[in-house]
C-alpha positions as CSV (number, residue, x, y, z in Angstrom):
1,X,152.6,151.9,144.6
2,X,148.9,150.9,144.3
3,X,148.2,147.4,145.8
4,X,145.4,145.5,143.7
5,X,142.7,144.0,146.7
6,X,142.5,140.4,146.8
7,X,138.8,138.9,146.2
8,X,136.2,138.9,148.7
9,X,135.5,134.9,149.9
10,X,132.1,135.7,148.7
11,X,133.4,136.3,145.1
12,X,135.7,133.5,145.4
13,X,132.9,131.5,146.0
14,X,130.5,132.7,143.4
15,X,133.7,132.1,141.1
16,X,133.8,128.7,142.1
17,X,130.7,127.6,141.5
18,X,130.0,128.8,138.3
19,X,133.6,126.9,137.0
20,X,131.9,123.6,139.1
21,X,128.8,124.1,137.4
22,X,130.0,124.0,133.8
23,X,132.7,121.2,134.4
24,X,130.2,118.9,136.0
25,X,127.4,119.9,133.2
26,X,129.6,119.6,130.2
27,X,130.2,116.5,129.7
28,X,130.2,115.1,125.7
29,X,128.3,112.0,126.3
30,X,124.9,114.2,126.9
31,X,125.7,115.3,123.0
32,X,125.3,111.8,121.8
33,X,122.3,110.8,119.4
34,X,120.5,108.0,121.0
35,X,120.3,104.7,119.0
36,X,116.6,104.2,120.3
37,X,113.8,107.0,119.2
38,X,110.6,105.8,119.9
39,X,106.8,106.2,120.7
40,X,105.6,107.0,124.2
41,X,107.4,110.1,123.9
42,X,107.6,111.4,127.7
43,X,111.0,109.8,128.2
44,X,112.6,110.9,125.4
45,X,113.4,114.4,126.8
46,X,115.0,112.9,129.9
47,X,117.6,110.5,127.4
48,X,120.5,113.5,127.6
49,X,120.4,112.9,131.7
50,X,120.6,109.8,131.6
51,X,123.9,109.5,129.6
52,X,125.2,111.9,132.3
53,X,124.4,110.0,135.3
54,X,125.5,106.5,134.2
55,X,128.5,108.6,133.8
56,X,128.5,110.2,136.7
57,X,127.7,107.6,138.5
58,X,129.4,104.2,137.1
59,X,127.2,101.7,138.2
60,X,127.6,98.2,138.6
61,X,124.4,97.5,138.4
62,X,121.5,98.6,137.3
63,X,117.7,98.0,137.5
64,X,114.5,99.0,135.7
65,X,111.1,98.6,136.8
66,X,108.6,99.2,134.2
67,X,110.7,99.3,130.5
68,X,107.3,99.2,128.2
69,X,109.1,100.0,124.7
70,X,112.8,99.9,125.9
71,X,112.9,104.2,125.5
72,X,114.4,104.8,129.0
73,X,116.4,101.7,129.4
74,X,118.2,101.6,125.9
75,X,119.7,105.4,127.2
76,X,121.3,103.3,130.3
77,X,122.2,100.9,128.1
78,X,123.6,102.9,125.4
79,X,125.6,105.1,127.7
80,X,127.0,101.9,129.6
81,X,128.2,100.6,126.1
82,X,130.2,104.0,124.9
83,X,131.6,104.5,128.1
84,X,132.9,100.7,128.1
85,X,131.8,100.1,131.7
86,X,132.0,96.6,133.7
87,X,128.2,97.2,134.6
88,X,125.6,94.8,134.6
89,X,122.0,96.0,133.2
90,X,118.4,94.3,134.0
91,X,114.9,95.8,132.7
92,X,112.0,94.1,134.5
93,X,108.7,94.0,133.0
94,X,105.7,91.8,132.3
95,X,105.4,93.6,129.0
96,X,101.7,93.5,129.1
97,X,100.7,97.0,130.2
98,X,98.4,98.6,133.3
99,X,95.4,100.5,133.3
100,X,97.5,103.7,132.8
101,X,99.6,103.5,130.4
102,X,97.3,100.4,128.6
103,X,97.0,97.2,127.6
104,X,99.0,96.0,124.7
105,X,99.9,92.6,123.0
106,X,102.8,90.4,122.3
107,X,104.3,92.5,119.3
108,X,105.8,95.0,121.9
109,X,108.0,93.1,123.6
110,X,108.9,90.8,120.3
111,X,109.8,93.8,118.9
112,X,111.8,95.0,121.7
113,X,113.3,92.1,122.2
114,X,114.3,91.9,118.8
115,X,115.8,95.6,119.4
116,X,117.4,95.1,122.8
117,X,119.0,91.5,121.9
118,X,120.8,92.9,118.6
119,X,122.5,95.9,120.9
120,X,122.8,95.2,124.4
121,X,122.5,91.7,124.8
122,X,126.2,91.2,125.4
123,X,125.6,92.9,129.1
124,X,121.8,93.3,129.6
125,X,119.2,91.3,130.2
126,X,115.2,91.1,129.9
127,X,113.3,89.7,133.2
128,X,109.9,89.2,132.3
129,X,107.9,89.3,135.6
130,X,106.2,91.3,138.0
131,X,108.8,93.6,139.9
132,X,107.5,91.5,143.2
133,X,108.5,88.3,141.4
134,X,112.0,89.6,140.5
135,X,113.6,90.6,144.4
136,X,114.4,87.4,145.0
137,X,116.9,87.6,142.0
138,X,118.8,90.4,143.4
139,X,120.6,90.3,146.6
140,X,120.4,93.2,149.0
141,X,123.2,95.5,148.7
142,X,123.7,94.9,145.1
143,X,121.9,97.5,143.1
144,X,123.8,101.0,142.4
145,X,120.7,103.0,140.1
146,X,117.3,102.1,140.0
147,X,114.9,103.3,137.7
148,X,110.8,103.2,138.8
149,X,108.5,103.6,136.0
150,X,105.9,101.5,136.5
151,X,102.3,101.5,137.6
152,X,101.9,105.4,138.7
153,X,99.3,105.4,141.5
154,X,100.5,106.2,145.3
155,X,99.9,102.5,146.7
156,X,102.1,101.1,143.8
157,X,105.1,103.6,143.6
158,X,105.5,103.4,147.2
159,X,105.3,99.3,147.3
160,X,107.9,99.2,144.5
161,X,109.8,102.3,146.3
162,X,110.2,100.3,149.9
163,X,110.1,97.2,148.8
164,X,113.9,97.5,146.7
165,X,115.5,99.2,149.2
166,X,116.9,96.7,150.9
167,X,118.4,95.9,147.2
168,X,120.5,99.0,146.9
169,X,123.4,100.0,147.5
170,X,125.6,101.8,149.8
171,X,126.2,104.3,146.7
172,X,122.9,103.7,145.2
173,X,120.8,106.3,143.3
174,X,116.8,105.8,142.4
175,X,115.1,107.7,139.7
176,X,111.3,107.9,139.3
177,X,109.0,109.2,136.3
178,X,106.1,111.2,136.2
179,X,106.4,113.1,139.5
180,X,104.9,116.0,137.9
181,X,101.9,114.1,136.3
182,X,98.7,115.5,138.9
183,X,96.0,113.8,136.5
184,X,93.6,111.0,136.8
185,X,94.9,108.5,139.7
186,X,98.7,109.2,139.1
187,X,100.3,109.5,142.8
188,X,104.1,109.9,141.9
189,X,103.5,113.4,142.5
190,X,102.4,112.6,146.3
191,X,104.6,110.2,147.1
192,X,107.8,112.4,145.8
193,X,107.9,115.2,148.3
194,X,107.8,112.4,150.7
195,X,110.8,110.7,149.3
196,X,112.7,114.3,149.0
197,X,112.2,115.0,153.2
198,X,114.3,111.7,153.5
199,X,116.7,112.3,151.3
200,X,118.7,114.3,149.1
201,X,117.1,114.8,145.7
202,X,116.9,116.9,142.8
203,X,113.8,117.3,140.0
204,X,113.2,117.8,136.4
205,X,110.1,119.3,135.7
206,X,109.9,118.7,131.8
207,X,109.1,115.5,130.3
208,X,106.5,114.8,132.8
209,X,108.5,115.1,135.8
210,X,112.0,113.2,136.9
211,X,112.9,112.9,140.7
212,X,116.7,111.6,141.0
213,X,117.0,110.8,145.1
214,X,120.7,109.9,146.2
215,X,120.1,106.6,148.8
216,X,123.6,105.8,149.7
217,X,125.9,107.2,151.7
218,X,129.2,106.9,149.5
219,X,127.6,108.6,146.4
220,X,130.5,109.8,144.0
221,X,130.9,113.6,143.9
222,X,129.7,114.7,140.9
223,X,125.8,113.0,142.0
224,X,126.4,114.5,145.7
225,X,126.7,117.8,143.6
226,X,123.2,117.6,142.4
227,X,121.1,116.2,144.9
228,X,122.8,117.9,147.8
229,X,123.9,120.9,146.4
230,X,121.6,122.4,143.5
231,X,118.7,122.6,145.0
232,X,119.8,125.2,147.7
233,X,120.7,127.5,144.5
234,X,118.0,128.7,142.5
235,X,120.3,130.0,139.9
236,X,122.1,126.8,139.2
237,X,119.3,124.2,139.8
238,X,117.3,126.6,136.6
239,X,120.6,126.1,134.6
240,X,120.8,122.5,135.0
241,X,117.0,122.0,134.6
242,X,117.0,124.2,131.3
243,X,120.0,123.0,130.3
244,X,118.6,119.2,129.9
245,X,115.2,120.4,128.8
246,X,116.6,122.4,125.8
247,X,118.7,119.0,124.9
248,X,115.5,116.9,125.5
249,X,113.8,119.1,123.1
250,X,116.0,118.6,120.9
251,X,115.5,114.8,120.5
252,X,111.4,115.5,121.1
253,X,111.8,117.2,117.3
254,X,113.9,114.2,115.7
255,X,110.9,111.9,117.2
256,X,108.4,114.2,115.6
257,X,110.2,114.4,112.6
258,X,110.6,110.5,112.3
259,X,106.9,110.1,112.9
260,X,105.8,112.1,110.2
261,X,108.6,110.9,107.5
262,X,106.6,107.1,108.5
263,X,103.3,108.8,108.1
264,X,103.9,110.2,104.4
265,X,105.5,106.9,103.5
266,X,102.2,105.0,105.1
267,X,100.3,107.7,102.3
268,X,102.5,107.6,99.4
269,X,101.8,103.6,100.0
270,X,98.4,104.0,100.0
271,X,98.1,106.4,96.8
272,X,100.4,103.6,95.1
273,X,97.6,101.0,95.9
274,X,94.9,103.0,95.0
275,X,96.4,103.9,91.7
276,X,96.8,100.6,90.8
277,X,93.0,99.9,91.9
278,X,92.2,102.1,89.6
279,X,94.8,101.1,86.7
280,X,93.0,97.1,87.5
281,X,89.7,99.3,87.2
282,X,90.4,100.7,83.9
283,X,92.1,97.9,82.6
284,X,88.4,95.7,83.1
285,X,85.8,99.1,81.7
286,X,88.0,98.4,78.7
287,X,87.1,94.8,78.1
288,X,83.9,95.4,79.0
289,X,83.0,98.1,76.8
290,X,85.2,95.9,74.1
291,X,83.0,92.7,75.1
292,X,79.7,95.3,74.7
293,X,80.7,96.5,71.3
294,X,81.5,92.7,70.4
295,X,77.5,91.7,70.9
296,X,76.5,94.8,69.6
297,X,78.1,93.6,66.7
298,X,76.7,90.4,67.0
299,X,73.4,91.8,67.5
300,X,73.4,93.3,64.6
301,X,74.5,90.5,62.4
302,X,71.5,88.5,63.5
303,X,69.2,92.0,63.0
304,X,70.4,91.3,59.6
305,X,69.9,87.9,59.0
306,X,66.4,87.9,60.6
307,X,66.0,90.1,58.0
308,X,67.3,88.0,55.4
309,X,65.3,84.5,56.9
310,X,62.2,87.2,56.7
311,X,62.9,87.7,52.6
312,X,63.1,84.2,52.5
313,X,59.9,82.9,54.1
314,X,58.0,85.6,52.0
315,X,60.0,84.4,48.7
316,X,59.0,80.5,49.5
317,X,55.8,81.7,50.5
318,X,55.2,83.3,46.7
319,X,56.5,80.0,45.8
320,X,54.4,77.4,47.2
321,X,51.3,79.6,45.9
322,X,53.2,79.3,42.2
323,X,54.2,76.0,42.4
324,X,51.9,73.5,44.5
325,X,53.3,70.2,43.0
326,X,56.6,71.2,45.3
327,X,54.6,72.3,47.8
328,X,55.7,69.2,50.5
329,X,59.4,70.2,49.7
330,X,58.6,73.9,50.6
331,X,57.0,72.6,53.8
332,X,59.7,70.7,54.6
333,X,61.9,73.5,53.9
334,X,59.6,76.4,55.8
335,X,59.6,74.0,58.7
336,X,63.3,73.9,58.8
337,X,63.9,77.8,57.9
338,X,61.2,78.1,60.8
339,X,62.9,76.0,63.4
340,X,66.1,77.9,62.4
341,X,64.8,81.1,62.9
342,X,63.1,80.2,66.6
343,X,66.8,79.1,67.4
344,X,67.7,82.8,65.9
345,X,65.4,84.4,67.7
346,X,66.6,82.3,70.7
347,X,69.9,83.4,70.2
348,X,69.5,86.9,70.2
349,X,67.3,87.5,73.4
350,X,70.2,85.5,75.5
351,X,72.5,87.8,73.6
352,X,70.3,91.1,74.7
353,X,69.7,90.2,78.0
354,X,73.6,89.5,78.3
355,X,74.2,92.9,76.8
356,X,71.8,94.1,79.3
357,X,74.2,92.8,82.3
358,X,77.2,94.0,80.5
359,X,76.0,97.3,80.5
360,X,74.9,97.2,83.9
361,X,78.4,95.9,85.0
362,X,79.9,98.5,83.5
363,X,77.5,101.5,84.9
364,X,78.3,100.1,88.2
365,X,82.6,99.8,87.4
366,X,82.4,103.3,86.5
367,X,80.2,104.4,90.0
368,X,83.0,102.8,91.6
369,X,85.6,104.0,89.4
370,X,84.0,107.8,90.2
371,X,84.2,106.7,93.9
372,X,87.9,105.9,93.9
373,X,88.7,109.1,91.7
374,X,87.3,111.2,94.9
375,X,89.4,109.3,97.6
376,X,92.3,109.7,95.5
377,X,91.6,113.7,95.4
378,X,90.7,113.2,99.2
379,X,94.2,111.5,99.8
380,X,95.6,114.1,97.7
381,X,94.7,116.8,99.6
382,X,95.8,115.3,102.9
383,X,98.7,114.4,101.6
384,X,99.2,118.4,100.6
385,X,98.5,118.9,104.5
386,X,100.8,116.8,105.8
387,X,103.3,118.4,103.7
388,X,102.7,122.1,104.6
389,X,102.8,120.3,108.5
390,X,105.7,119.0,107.6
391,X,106.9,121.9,106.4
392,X,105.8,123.8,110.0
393,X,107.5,121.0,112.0
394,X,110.9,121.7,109.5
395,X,110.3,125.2,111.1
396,X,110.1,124.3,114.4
397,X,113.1,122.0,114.5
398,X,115.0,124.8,113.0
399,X,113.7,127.0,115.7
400,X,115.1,124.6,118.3
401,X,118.3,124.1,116.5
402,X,119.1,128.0,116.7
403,X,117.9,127.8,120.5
404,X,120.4,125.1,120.8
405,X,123.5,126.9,119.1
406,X,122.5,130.1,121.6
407,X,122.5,127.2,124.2
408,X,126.3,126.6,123.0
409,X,126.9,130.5,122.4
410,X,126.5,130.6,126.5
411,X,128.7,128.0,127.0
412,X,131.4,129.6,124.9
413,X,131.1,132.9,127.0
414,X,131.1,131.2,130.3
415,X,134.0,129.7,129.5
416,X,135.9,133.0,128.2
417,X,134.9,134.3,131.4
418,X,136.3,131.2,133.4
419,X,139.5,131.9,131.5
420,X,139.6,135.6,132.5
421,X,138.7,134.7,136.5
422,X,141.4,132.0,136.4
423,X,144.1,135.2,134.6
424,X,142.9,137.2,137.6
425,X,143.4,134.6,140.2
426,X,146.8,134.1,138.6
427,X,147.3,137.5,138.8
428,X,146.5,138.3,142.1
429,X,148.5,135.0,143.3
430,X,151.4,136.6,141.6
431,X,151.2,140.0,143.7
432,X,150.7,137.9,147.0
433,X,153.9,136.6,146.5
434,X,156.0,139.7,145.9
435,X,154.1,141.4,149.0
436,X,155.1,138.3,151.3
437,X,158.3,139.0,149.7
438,X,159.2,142.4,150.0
439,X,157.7,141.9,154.2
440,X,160.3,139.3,154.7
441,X,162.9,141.3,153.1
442,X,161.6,143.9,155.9
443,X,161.8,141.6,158.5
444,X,165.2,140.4,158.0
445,X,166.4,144.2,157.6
446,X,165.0,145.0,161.2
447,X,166.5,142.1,162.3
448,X,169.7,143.2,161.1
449,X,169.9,146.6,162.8
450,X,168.7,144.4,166.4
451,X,170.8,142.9,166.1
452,X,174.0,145.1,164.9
453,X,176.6,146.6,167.2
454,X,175.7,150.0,166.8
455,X,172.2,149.0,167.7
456,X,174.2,147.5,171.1
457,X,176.4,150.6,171.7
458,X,173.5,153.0,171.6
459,X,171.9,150.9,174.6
460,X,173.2,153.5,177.2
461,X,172.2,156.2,175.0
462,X,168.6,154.9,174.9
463,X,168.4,154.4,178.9
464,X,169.7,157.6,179.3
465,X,166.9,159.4,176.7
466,X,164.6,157.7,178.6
467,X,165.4,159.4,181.8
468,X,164.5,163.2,180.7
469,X,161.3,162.2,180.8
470,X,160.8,160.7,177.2
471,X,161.1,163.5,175.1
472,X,164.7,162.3,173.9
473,X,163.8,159.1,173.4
474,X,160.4,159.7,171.4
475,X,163.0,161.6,168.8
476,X,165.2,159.0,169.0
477,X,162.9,156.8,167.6
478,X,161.3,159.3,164.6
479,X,164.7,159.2,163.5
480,X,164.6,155.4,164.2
481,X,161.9,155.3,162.3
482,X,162.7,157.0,159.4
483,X,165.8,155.1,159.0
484,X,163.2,152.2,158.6
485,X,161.5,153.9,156.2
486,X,164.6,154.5,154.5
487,X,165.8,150.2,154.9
488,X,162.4,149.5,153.7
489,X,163.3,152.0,150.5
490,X,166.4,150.4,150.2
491,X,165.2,146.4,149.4
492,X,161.7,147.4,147.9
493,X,161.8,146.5,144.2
């Protein structure tokens, strides 16, 4: 009967690490959408680790140095809050920027604040200082994770590094940004290799760079996994690092996506105020040209009775030749017609000249009314471009979705293959146990024909084989050992 080989340790081992792997990988908090999506963006891809280390991890305390817009610390936050833990959560910060990252006023941390004291405040708190000004509120010992994101030169990482270290814990983790920024005076990248010949570490490369350096000695098992562990296996430490970067994408597209929903609504604002400019705009060319044709009108009724005043003097002047005896009457009268017609006259030069402006005021409301038709057709058209980018980005976050259902296609077939290594295992346990079965059957039958009588009797007839010399005793025992062949038939299965 054929005997199936039991596994090689080397198989056994490969077998148990890719189960580890998956179980300590997989676990459903690193799928949650994150409450807190904003601008800078190089944190966002790192949010999905961070769910699984406060998870990992379950600190008791926890410390940020450096918080700017709250994108890092609101993933510790939000991770401590769905997990329920009894942990206690600090982000320290002066809130007014560096020379790196820049310089920014007061509305970042009010809105922030605003942010942080609606969802966390029931277990975090803001500590608005300079990270030198803040060790005195923490005594050594106490600090389980520490996050360093603040000023990124050498001299300043490695201050804040060594300067909270006394602070931590004897299970404490530290996690630093931007070791794989080498621009401009950025010195995390220095200062990390450094770090990682001191003590067990692991990197992300993505998202500008995320060392995670176990300090303590008691870490819990599932951190001792990756900063011990992955780093010595180039297979695994790929799969996690690709495993959180294609999650961190992920959330990088629902950024971009958010972004640009703000800009069209910012544009489709702006078109709504222009279109009422112009509506206002309209609205006034029509009383003006109503107002022009109102002392055109005008103009012409005193055209018309000019001419009439003019018909008049001539009439009185054929009259006062034809009648001189009434000729101080038709004075009197000219002189009034006269001074009438001055005041006429008067009348309709201030009326022309204002006609004049009019008319200029409306040649100049329809320049500027020409003027806002063209931004409108220029705001048009970039509002068409934001659309078809739009449309691209639609694209892309499609693109990412499939990558992340091939992502959980993987999954599903390293588990199906889990399942058929654990079958064979069972399998091959199963067959162990009948073959230490069936040799203690054999045992005990040997035993029994030791220790039997016949076996005793035959003791003379042994000694005496022996003395021809051994060739009666050597058949004595082929037939001895055929009848174990025979005993061995007997109890097998």
């Amino acid at each position: 009967m054929a005997i199936v080989e039991p596994p090689t340790r080397l198989a056994r081992k490969a077998m148990s690490t890719v189960v580890s792997s998956g179980e300590l990988l997989l676990r459903s908090i690193v799928f949650t959408r994150p409450v807190r999506l904003v601008d800078p963006p190089s944190w966002v891809p790192h949010i999905p680790f961070a769910f699984w280390l406060i998870d990992a991890l379950r600190p008791g305390t926890v410390v940020e140095l450096g918080t700017h817009t709250g994108v890092s610390y609101s993933a510790f936050a939000q991770a401590v809050q769905i997990l329920g833990l009894d942990t206690a959560t600090y982000a320290v910060d002066t809130w007014k920027g560096d020379h790196q990252a820049g310089f920014y006023g007061e509305d970042v941390f009010k809105e922030w604040s605003s942010f942080h004291d609606h969802h966390f405040s029931a277990f975090s708190r803001l500590v608005r200082s300079t990270f030198e000004e803040a060790l005195s509120k923490f005594p050594d010992g106490s600090v389980d994770l520490l996050h360093i994101d603040g000023v990124h030169t050498y001299e300043a990482v490695r201050e804040d590094f060594e300067s909270w270290l006394p602070k931590l814990s004897n299970r404490a983790v530290v996690v630093m940004h931007d070791t794989n920024v080498r621009e401009a005076d950025f010195g995390v990248c220095r200062f990390w290799p450094e770090v990682a010949a001191r003590y067990p570490s692991f990197a992300f490369l993505h998202g500008h760079g995320l060392g995670v350096v176990g300090i303590g000695h008691s870490l819990p098992a599932d951190v001792r996994w990756l900063v011990e562990q992955v780093n010595s296996r180039g297979q695994i430490a790929f799969t996690v690092r690709e495993f959180f970067a294609t999650l961190g994408e992920a959330l990088l597209g629902q950024l971009r996506q958010s972004g640009h929903a703000h800009e069209r609504a910012h544009m489709v604002g702006r078109l709504s105020e222009q279109d009422e400019l112009v509506a206002h705009l309209t609205a006034e060319a029509t009383r003006v040209s109503a107002r022009q044709a109102e002392n055109e009108a005008t103009l012409r009724q005193v055209h018309a009775l000019a001419a009439d005043l003019a018909l008049q003097l001539s009439a009185a002047s054929v009259a006062l030749d034809r009648a001189r005896i009434d000729a101080r009457a038709q004075g009197e009268q000219m002189s009034t017609m006269t001074t009438g017609l001055a005041s006429l006259r008067e009348d309709l030069r201030v009326s022309r000249e204002q006609s004049e402006a009019d008319r200029d005021r409306t040649q100049a409301l329809k320049r500027d009314l020409a003027v806002l038709r063209e931004d409108t057709r220029t705001a048009q058209s970039t509002a068409d471009a934001e659309r078809v980018r739009a449309k691209g980005l639609q694209n892309e976050i499609a693109a990412l979705q499939g990558r992340l259902d091939r992502a959980y296609e993987r999954r599903a077939t390293l588990n199906r293959k889990v399942q058929t290594l654990r079958v064979t295992a069972s399998r091959l346990t199963r067959q162990h146990a009948v073959q230490t079965s069936r040799q203690k059957k054999l045992a005990r039958a040997l035993k029994q024909v030791y220790s039997s009588r016949s076996w005793r009797w035959t003791a003379p007839l042994r000694r005496a084989l022996g003395a021809d010399g051994g060739s009666g005793f050597r058949s004595f025992a082929r037939k001895l050992q055929a009848w174990a062949h025979a005993a061995r038939a007997l109890f097998s299965p």
